[in-house]
N, CA, C and O of each residue as an XYZ file, in Angstrom:
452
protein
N      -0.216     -3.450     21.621
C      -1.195     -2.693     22.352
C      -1.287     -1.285     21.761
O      -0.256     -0.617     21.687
N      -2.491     -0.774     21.322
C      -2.609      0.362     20.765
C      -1.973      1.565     22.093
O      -1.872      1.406     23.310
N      -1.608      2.848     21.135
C      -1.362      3.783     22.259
C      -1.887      4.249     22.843
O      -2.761      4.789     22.165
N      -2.087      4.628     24.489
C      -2.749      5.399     25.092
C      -2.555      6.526     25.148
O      -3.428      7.214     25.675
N      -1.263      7.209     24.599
C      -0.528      8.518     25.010
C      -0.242      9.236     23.278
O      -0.422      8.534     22.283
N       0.123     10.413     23.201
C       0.359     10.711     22.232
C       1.079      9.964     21.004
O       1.700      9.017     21.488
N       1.189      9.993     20.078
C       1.873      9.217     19.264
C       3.059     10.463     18.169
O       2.520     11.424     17.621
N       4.233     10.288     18.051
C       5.086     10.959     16.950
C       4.960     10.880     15.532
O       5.514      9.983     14.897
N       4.041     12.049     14.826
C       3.844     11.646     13.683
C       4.730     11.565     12.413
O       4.282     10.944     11.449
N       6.134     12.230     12.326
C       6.997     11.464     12.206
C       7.535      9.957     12.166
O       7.480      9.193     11.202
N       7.980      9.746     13.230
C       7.962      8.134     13.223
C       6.936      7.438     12.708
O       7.255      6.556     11.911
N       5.243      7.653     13.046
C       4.202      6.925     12.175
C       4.746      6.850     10.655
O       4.718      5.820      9.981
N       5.239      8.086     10.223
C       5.190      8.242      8.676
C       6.567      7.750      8.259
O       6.710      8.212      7.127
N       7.665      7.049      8.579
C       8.477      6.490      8.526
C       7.754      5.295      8.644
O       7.649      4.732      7.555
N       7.217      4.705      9.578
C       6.601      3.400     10.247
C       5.911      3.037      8.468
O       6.131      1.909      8.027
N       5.187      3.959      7.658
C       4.836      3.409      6.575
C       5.585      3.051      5.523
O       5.265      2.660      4.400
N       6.194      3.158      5.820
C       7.542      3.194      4.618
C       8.050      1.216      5.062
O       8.551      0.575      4.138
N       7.909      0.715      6.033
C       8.675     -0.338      6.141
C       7.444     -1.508      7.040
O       7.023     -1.559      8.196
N       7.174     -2.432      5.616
C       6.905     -3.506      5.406
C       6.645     -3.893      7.466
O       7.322     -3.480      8.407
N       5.381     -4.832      7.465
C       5.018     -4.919      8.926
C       4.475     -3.263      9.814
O       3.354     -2.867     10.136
N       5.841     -2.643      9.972
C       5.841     -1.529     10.863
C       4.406     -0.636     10.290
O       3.831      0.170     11.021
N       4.013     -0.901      9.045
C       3.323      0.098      8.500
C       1.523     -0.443      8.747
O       0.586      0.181      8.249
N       1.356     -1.682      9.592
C       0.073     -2.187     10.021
C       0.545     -1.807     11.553
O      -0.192     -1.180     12.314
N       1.605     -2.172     11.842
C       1.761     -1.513     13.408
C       1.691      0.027     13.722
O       1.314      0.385     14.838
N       2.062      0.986     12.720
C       1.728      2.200     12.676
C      -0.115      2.678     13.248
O      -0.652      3.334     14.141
N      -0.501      1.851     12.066
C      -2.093      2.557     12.215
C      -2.593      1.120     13.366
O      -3.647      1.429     13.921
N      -2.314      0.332     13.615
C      -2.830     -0.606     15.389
C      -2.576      0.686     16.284
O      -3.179      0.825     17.348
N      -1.613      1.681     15.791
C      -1.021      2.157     17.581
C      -2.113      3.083     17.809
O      -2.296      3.533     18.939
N      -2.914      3.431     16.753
C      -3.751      4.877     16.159
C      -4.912      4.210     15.853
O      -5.654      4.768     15.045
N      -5.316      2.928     16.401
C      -6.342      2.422     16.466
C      -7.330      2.607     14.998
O      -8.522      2.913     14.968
N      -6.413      2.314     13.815
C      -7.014      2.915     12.732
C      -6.408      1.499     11.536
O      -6.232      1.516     10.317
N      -6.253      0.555     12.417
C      -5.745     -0.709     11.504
C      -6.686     -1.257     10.136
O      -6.217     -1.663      9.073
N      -7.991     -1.152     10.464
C      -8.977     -1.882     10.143
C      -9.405     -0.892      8.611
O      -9.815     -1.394      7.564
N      -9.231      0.224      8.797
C      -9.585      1.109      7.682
C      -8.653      1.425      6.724
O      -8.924      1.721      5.560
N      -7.237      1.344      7.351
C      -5.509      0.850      6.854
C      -6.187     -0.050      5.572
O      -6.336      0.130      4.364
N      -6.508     -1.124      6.551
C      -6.419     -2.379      5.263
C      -7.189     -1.867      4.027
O      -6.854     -1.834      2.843
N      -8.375     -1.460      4.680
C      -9.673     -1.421      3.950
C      -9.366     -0.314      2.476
O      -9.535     -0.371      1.258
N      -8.927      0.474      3.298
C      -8.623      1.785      2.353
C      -7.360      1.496      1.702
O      -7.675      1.458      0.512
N      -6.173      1.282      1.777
C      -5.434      1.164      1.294
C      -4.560     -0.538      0.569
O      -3.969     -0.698     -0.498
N      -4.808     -1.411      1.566
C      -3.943     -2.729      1.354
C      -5.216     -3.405      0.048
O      -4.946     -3.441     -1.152
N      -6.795     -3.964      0.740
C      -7.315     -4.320      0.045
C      -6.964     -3.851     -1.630
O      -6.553     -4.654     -2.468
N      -7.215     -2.428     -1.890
C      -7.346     -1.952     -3.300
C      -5.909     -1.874     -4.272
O      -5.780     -1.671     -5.479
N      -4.632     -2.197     -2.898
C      -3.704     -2.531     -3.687
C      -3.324     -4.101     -4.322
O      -2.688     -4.347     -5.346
N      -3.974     -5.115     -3.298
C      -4.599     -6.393     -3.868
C      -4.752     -6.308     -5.346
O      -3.991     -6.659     -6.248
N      -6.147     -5.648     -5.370
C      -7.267     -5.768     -6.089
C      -6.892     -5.254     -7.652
O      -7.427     -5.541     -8.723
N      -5.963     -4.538     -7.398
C      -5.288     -3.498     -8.487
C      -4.205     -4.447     -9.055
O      -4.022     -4.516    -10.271
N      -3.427     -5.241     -8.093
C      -2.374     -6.177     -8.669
C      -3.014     -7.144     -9.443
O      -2.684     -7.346    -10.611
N      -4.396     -8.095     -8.570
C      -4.711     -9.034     -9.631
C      -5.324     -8.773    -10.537
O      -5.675     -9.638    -11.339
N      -5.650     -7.404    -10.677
C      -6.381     -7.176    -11.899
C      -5.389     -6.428    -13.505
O      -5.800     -6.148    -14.631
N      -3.981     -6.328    -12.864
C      -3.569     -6.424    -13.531
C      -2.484     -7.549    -14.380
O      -2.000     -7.671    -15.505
N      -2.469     -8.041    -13.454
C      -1.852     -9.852    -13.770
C      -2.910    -10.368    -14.247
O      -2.567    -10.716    -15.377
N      -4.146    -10.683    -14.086
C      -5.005    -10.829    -15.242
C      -5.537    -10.759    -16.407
O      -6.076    -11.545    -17.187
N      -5.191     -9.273    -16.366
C      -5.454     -8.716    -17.861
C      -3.976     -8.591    -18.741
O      -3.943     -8.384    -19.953
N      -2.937     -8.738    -17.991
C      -1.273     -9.127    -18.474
C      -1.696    -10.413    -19.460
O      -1.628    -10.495    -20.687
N      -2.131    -11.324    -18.530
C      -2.248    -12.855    -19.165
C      -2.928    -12.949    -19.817
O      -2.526    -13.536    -20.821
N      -4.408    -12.515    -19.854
C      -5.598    -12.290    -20.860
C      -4.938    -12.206    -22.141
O      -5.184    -12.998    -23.050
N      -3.673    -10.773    -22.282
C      -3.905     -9.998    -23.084
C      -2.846    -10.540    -23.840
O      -2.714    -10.359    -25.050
N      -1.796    -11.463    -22.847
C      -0.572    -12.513    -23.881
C      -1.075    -13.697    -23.782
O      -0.127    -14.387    -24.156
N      -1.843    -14.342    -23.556
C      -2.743    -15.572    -23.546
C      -2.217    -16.833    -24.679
O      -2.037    -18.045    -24.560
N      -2.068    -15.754    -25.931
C      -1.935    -16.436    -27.389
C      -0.933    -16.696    -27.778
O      -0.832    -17.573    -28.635
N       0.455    -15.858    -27.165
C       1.995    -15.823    -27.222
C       2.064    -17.095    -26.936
O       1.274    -17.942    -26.518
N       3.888    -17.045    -27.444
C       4.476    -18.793    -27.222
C       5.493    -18.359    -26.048
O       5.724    -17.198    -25.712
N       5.984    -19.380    -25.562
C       6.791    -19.357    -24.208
C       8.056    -19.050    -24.910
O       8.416    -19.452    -26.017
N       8.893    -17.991    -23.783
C      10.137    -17.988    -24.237
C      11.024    -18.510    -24.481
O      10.414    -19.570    -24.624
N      12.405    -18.885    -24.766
C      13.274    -19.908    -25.265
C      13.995    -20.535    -23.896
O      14.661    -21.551    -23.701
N      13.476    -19.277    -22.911
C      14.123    -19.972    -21.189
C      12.698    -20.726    -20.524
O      12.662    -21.443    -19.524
N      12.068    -20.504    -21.011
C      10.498    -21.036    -20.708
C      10.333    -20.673    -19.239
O       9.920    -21.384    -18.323
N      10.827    -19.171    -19.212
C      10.723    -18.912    -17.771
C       9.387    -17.016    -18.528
O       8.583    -16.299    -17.933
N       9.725    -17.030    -19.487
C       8.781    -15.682    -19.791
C       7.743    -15.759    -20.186
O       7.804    -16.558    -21.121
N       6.616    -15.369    -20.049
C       5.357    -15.673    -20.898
C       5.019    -14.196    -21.398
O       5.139    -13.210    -20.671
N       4.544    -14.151    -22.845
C       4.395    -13.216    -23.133
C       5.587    -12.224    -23.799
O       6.770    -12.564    -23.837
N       5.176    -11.188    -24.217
C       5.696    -10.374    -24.771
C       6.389     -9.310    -23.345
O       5.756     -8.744    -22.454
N       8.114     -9.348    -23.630
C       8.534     -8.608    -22.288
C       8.282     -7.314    -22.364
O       8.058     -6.792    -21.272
N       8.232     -6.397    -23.585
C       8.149     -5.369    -24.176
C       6.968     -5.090    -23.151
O       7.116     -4.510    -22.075
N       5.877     -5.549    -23.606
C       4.336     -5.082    -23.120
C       4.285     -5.187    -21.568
O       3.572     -4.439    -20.898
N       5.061     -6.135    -21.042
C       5.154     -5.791    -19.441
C       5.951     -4.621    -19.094
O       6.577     -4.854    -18.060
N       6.130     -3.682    -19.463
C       7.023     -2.657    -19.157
C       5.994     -1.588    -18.656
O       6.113     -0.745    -17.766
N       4.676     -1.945    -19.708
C       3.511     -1.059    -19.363
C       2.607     -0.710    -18.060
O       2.135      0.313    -17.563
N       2.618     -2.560    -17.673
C       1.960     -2.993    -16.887
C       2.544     -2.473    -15.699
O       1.939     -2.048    -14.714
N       4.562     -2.586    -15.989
C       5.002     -2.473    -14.147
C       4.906     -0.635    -13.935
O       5.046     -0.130    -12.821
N       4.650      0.194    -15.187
C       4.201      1.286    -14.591
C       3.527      1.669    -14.212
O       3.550      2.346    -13.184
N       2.413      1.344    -15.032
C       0.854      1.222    -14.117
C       0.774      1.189    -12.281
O       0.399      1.802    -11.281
N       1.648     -0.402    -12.939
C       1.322     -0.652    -11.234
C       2.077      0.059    -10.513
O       1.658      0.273     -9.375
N       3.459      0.678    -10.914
C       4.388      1.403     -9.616
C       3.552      3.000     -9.970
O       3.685      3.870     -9.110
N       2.824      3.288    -11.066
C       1.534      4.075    -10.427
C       1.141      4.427     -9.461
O       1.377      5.357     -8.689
N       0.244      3.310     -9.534
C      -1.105      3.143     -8.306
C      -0.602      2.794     -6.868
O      -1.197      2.990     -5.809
N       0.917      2.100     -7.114
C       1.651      1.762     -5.718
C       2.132      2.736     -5.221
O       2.606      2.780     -4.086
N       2.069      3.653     -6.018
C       3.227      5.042     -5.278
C       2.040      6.121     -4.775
O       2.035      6.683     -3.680
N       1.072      6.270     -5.798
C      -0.431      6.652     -5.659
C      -1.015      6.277     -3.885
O      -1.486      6.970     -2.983
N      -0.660      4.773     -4.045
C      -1.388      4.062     -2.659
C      -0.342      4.331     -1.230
O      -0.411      4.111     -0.020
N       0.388      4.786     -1.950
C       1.486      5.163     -0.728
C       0.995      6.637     -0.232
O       0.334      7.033      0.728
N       1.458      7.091     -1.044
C       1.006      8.669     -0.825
C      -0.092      8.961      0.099
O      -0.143      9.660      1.111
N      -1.260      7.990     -0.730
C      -2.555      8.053      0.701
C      -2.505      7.517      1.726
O      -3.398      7.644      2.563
N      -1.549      6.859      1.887
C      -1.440      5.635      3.219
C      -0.501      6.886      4.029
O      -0.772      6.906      5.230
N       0.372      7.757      3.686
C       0.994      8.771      4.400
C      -0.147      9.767      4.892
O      -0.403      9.869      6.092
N      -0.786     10.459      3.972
C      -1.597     11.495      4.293
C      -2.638     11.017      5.005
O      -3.321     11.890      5.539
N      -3.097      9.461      5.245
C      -4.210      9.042      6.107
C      -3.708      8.790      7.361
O      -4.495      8.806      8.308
N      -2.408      8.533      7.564
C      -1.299      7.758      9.219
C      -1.002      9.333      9.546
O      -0.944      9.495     10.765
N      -0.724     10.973      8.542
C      -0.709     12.196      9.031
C      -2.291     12.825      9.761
O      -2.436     13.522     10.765
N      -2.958     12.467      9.154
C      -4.412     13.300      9.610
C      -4.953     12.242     10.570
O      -5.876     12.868     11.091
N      -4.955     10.998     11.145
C      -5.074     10.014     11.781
C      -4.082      9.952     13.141
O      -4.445      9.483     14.220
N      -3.290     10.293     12.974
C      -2.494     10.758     14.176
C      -2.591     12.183     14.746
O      -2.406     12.432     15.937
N      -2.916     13.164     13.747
C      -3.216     14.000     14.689
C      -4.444     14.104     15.140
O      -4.767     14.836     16.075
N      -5.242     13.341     14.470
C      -6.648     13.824     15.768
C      -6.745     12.605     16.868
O      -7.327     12.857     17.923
N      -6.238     11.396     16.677
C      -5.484     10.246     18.183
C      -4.719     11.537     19.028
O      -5.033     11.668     20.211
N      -3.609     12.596     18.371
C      -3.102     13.131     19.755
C      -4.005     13.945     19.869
O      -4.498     13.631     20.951
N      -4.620     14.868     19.451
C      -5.712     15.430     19.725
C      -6.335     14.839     20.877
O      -5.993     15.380     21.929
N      -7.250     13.768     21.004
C      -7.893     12.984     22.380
C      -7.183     12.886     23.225
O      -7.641     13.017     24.360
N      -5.840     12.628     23.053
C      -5.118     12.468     24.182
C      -4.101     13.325     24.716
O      -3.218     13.016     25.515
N      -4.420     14.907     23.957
C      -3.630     15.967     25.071
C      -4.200     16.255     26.124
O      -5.357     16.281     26.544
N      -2.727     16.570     26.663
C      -2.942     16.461     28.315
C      -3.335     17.747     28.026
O      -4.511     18.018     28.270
N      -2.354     18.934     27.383
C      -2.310     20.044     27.914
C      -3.474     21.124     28.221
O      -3.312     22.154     28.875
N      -4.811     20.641     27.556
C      -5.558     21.246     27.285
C      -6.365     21.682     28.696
O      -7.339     22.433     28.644
């Protein structure tokens, strides 16, 4: 149930940090839907597009001798920075959107005013 009462923006910004808690964060802040949109979708979109172009780009390579590697391991080294990039990138905004998103939810709902 989303919150009716103020929310701790603290705890929200912990709440992103841990897997589940971090869609229950922005439900409580009634801000789930733009969560995904803005942040989960484009981290999708960013993974398969780089596992795509990984495979594209070793396509022609032979399998390793454990036939568990494809490709050149060297050249994936590139790829997992990229992606812990854009993942650390997508974090960062997923904090600063659950910070400015919670305070204008407590905003509506101070009493003290």
């Amino acid at each position: 149930m989303p919150a009716n009462h103020k929310v701790s923006v603290a705890w929200q910004i912990v709440a992103t940090f841990v897997p589940i808690a971090n869609f229950w964060a922005f439900y409580r802040i009634r801000k789930l839907r733009k969560y995904v949109l803005y942040v989960i979708v484009p981290e999708i979109v960013v993974s398969i597009a780089l596992l795509a172009y990984y495979y594209s780009v070793n396509a022609g390579t032979a399998w390793g001798d454990d036939a568990l590697a494809f490709g050149d391991p060297s050249s994936m080294f590139a790829f997992q920075v990229l992606g812990g990039i854009v993942g650390y990138g997508l974090q960062g905004f997923a904090i600063y959107l659950v910070i400015i998103w919670s305070r204008q939810h407590n905003k509506v709902h101070d009493t003290t005013a």
